[in-house]
C-alpha positions in Angstrom: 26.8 -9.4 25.6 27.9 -12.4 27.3 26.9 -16.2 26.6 23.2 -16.9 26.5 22.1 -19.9 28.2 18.9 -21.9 28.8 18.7 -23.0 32.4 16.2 -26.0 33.7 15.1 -25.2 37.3 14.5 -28.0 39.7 11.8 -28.2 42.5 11.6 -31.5 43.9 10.2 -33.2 47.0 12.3 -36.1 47.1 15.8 -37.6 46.5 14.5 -40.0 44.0 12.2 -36.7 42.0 15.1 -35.0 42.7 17.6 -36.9 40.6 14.9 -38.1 38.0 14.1 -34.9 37.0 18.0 -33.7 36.5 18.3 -37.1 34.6 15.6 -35.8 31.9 17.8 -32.3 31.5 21.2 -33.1 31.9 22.2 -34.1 28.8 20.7 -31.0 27.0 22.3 -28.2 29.1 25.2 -26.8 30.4 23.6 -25.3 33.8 20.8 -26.6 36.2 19.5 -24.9 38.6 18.5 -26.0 42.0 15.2 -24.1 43.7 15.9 -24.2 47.5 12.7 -23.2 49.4 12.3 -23.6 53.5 8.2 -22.9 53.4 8.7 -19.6 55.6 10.6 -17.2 53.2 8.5 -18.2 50.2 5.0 -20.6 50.6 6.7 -23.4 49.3 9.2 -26.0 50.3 11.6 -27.4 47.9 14.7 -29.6 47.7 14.3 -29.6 51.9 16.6 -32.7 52.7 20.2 -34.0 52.3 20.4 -34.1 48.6 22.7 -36.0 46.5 23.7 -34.7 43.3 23.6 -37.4 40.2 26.7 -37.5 38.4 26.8 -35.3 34.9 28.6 -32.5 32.7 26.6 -29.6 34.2 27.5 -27.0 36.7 24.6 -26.3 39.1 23.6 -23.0 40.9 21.8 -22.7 43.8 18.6 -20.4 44.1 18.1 -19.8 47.7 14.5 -19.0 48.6 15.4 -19.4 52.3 15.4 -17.4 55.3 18.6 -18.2 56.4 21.0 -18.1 53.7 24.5 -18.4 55.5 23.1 -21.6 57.4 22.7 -23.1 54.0 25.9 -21.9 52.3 27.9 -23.4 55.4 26.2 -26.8 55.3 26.2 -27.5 51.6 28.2 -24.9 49.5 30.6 -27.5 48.1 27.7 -29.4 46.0 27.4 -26.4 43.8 29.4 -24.0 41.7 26.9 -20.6 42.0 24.9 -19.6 44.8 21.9 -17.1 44.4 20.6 -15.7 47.2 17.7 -12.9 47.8 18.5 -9.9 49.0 15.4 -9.4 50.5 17.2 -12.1 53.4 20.6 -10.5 53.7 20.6 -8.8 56.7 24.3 -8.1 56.0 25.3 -8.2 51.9 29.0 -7.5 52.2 29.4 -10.2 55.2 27.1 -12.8 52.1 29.5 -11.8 49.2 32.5 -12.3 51.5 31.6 -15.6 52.8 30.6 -17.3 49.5 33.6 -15.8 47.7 36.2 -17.2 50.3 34.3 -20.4 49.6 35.6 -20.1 46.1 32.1 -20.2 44.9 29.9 -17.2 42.4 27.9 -15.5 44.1 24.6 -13.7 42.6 21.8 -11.9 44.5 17.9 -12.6 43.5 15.3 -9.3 43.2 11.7 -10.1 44.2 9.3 -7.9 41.8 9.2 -5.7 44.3 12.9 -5.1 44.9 14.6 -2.1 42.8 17.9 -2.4 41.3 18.6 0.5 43.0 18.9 -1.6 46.4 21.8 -3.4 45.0 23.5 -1.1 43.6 26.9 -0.5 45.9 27.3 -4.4 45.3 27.2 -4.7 41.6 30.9 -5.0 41.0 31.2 -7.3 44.0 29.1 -9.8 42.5 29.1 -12.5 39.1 25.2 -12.4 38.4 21.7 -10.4 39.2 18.9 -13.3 39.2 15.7 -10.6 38.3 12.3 -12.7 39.4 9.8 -12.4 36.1 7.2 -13.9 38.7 6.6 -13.6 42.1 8.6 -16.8 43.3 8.1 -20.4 45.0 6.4 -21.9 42.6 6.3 -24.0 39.3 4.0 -21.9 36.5 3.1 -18.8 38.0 2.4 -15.9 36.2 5.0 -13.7 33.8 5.1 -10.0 35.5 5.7 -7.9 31.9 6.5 -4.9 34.3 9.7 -6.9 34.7 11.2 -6.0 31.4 12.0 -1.9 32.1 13.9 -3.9 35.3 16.2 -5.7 32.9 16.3 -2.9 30.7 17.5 -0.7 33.5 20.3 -3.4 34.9 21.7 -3.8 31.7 22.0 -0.1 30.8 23.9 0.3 34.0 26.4 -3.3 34.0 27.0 -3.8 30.4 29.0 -7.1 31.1 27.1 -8.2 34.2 25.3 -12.0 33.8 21.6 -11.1 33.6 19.8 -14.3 34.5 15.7 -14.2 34.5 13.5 -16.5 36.4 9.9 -17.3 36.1 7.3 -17.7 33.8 9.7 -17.8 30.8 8.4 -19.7 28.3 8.1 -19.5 24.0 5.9 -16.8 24.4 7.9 -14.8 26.8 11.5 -16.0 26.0 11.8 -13.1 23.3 10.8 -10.1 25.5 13.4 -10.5 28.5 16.0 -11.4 25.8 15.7 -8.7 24.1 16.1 -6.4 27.2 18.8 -7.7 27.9 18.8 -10.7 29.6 21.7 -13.8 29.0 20.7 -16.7 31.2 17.3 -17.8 30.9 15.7 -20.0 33.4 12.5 -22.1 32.4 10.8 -24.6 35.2 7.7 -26.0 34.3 8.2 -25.3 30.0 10.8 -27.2 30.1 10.7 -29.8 32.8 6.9 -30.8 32.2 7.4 -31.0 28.6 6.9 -34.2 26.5 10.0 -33.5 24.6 12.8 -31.6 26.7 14.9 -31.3 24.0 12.5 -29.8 21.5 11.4 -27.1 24.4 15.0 -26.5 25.0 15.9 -26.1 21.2 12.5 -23.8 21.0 13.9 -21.7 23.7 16.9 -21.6 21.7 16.1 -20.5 18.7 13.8 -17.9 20.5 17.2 -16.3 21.7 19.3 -16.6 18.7 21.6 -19.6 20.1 
């Protein structure tokens, strides 16, 4: 299995939210991510302006809730070091792997609940990670989908070295289910950034997952 990891997702608004909210993380982690939404591909808009990333240790990955991927990847790839985009907006997969690899950048592809694993699977040795959405996304605290976990099950059956990340609703009570399926990268929004201690939720979480 490789590394397990606790990653804080960040949906902000603002440059100023923006950079307080990786300020209360950074020092606790060794991955952010960033939650890019445009309002059309998922209700939401997040991180929607020319953002500046605030100087730390962490390496950052960017989850692309966008219509237009590519547009994004040409304008700001060199801010980040993995970029995770949906397949349900790839009109052309191969031509998205291509283009974020010759940027020298990881590339993973996101699954909506919806999505089977099946749809990705003449990429899977193309690409570092599979993001599998535990919610339906573009939002902070939205409900766990348990059906999820025969989806993790199933991807890591198939790619037994293949990052697993999970995303939405993961929380102490949930934590222990996806990792146990299989899952190495964890990613928490609201359980960890809304907390009163981020540490102590981020140590929770790690203990959950036998870190």
């Amino acid at each position: 299995m490789k590394n397990k990891k606790i990653i804080p997702a960040i949906i902000a608004k603002s440059q100023k939210e923006f950079e307080e909210k990786i300020n209360k993380v950074k020092d606790f982690v060794d991955i952010i991510q960033l939650d890019f939404m445009d309002g059309k591909f998922v209700p939401n808009s997040s991180i929607n302006f020319d953002f500046k990333i605030p100087s730390s240790d962490c390496v950052f990955e960017a989850h692309l809730m966008i219509q237009d991927p590519l547009k994004w990847v040409e304008k700001y790839y060199k801010k980040v070091d993995t970029i995770l985009i949906h397949f349900e907006s790839c009109k052309n997969p191969k031509k998205v792997i291509d283009i974020v690899k010759k940027k020298g950048k990881r590339i993973g592809f996101v699954l909506n609940p919806e999505t089977p694993i099946d749809s990705i699977q003449n990429f899977l040795d193309d690409i570092n990670q599979v993001l599998i959405m535990t919610v339906n996304p573009g939002f902070y605290g939205s409900p766990f989908l348990p059906e999820m976990i025969d989806k993790i099950k199933k991807l890591r059956k198939k790619c037994p070295n293949l990052d697993i990340e999970v995303d939405g609703g993961i929380t102490d009570k949930t934590i222990g289910l996806v990792n146990e399926a299989g899952a190495n990268l964890f990613v928490s929004g609201s359980y960890i950034v809304k907390s009163d201690n981020i540490k102590k939720a981020i140590d929770n979480l790690d203990t959950i997952i036998g870190e």
